[in-house]
C-alpha positions in Angstrom: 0.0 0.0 0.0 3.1 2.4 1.2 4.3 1.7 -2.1 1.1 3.0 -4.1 1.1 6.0 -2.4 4.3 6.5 -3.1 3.8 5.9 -6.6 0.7 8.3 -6.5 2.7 11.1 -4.5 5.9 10.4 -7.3 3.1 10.7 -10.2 1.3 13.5 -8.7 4.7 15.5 -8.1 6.1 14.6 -12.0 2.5 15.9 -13.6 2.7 19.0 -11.4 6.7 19.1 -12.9 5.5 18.6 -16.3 3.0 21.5 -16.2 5.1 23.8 -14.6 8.1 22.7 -16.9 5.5 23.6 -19.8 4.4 26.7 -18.2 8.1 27.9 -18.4 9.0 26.7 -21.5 6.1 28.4 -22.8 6.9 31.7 -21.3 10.8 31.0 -22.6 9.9 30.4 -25.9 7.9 33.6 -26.2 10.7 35.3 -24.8 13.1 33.7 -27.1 10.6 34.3 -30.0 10.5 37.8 -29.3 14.6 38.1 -28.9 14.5 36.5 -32.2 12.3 38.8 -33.4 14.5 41.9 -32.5 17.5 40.0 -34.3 19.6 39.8 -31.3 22.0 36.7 -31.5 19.7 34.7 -33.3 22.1 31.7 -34.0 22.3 31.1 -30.0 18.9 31.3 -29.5 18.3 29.4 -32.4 20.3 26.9 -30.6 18.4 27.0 -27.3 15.1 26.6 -29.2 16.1 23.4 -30.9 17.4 22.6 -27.6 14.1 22.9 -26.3 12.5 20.7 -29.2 14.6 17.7 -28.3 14.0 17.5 -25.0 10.5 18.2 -25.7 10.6 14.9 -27.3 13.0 12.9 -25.1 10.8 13.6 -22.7 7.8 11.5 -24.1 8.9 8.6 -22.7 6.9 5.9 -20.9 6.2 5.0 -16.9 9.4 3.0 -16.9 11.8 6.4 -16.8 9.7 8.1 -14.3 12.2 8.5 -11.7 14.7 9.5 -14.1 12.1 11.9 -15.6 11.0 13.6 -12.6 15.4 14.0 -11.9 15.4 15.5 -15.7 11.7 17.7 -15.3 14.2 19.3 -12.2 17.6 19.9 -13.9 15.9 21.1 -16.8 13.6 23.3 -14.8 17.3 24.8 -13.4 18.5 25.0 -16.6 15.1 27.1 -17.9 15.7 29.1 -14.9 19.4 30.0 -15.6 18.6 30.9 -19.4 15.7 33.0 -18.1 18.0 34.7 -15.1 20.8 35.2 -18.2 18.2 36.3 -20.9 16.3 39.2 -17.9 19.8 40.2 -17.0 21.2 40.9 -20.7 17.5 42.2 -21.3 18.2 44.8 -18.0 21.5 45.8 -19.2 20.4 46.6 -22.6 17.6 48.9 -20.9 20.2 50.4 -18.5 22.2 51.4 -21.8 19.2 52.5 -23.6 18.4 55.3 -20.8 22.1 56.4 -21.0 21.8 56.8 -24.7 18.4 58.5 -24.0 20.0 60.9 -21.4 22.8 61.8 -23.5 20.7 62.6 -26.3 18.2 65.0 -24.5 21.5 66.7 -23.2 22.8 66.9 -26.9 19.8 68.1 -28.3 19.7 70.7 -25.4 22.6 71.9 -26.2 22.3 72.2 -29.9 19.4 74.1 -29.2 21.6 76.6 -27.1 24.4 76.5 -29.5 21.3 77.3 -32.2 19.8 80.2 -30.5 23.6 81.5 -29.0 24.6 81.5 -33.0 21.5 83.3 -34.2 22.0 86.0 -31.3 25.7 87.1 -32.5 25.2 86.7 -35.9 21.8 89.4 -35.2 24.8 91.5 -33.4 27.1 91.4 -36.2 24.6 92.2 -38.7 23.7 95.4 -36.6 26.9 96.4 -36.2 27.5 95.9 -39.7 24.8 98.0 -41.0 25.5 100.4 -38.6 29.1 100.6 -40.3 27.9 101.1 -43.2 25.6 103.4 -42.6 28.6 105.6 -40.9 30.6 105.3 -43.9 27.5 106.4 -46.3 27.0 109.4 -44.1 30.8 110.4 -44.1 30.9 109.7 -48.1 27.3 112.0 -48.3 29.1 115.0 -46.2 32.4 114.6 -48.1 30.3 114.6 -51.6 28.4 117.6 -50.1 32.0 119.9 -49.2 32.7 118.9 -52.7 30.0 120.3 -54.6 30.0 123.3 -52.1 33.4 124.3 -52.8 33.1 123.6 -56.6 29.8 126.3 -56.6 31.8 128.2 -54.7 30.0 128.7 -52.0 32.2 128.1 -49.9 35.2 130.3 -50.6 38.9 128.6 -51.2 40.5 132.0 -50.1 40.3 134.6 -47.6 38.1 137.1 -49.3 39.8 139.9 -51.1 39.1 143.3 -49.4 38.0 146.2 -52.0 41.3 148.1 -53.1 40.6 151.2 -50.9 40.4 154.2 -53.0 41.4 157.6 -51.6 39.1 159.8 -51.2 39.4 163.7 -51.0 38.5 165.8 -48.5 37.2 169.2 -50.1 
């Protein structure tokens, strides 16, 4: 009787093994699907999915290997578990760099818009000062094309005026 129940308890435990064996692999090969998917490494976790396969069908085995089965439904329960812990970790860091790479990009484009707005401010400053230049140098040309014509109407005098020869007058 000891021995049924034991059986039973052994049976029980290896379907409850089995389910949660296909539980995980289920989740894994969504997971692995989904790496696949994104084209990350795809010959290893090509690898891991045929992996999978086989034991998939190893495992089909009859009541004979049951002990050996419910050894096997544990190690490869461990090994799921170590792929997933690996796979979660390598998915972590690649998040971890991903908000680095978003940081330093909001920081870049932050400061190309300063360097944007910094650049339009002096070149605005240089093109006042510029016209302003110019605008000195039309005024000084204007004043010196002014004198010019002035003195060639002569109206402006080149010489100290000429006073009338004095002419002597008589006293009667």
């Amino acid at each position: 009787m000891e021995e049924k129940g034991g059986e039973q308890q052994l049976k029980h435990k290896t379907r409850d093994l089995s389910r949660q064996i296909d539980e995980v692999k289920e989740t894994m090969k969504k997971n692995l699907e989904e790496l696949l998917r994104r084209e990350e490494n795809p010959e290893k976790l090509m690898e891991v999915l045929e992996y999978l396969k086989n034991r998939e069908m190893e495992e089909k085995g009859g009541e004979q290997q049951l002990k050996h089965k419910t050894r096997d439904l544990s190690r490869q329960i461990d090994e799921v578990k170590e792929i997933m812990k690996k796979n979660l970790e390598e998915i972590l860091r690649r998040e971890e760099n991903l908000e680095k790479l978003m940081k330093v990009s909001e920081y870049l484009e932050n400061r190309a818009y300063n360097f944007r707005r910094t650049t339009k401010k002096v070149s605005r400053s240089y093109w006042w000062k510029n016209v302003k230049l110019m605008v000195a140098v039309a005024v000084i040309v204007l004043i010196i094309v002014v004198v010019i014509v002035l003195l060639a109407v002569r109206v402006i005098p080149t010489s100290p005026p000429v006073a009338p020869a004095a002419t002597p007058t008589s006293k009667p």
